[in-house]
C-alpha positions, 0 to 999 in steps of 0.5 A: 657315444662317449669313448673311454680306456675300456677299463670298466668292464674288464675291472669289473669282470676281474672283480666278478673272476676274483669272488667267485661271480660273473658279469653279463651285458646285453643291449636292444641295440645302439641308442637304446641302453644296456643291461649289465647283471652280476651274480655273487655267492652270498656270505654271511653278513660281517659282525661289525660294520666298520671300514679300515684304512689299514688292512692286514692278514697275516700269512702263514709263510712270514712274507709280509710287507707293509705297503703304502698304496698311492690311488686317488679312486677309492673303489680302486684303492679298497678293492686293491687293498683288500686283495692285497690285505688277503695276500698277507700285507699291511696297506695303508692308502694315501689318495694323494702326492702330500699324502702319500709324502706324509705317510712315508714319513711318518712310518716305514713301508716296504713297497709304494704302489702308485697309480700315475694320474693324481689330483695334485701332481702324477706318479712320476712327479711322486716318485722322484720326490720318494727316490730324493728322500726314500729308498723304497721299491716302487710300482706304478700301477696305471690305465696307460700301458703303451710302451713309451708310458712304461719307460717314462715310469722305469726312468723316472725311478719305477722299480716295474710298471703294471697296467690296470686293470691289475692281474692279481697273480702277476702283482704278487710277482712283481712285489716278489721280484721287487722286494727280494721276496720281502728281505729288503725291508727300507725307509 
């Protein structure tokens, strides 16, 4: 058996929690395989068939900020943007370090989420590139939760650190205590 962080299950019972949904795993035993069923309410098909990489909502009490989410995994990125979409934020997605560098410069954000394993460097070599050129609030947003992985985050310039899988109401939390409830607008 090949071991793993345990996130799989827990991310997708998050995702399950979140539209209204719920997962199940049964098993004859080891060596002879599992069985996992989900069940979701139904929606009516959308009217058009598109995806976006920016996503926004707008939200009827003005807190909006533009967000630029650094996630190399794309089910991860999309899930977090929609739900970030739904909250009332523009996202814009940059899978990567030169990504998400050339993002920055060519508009302003709010806030940078960053997930810390990247495939051309980590969240920790982008954030001391961003905190050389932007003054920007920032979180990383990772699968490594142990105490020493959060203060490597915080000192290398992480204004908060957030473990994965990510509870959708602290994340609201934490974007409030970061951006003074969306007043600092940077870049």
């Amino acid at each position: 058996m090949i071991g793993g962080l345990g996130l799989g299950m827990a991310i997708s019972k998050s995702l399950m929690d979140l539209h209204g949904g719920r997962i199940t795993a049964s098993s004859d035993g080891s060596g002879k395989g599992s069985t996992f069923a989900i069940v979701l309410p139904t929606v009516d098909a959308p009217a058009t068939d598109t995806v976006a990489t920016t996503a926004t909502v707008a939200k009827s009490d003005g807190y909006r900020l533009r967000i630029l989410l650094v996630e190399d995994h794309s089910d991860t990125a999309n899930a977090l943007r929609r739900l970030l979409a739904n909250l009332g934020h523009s996202v814009t997605i940059g899978n990567t370090m030169a990504a998400a560098m050339e993002r920055l410069k060519a508009m302003p954000f709010d806030l940078l989420l960053s997930d810390i394993g990247l495939p051309d460097g980590t969240g920790i070599d982008l954030i001391r590139e961003v905190r050389r050129r932007y003054n920007i609030p920032a979180v990383a947003v990772s699968g490594f939760g142990m105490d020493a992985d959060v203060d490597k985050c915080k000192e290398a310039g992480f204004d908060a650190h957030l473990t994965k899988p990510v509870n959708l109401k602290k994340l609201e939390l934490i974007i409030r205590e970061v951006t003074n409830d969306g007043k600092s607008r940077q870049h």
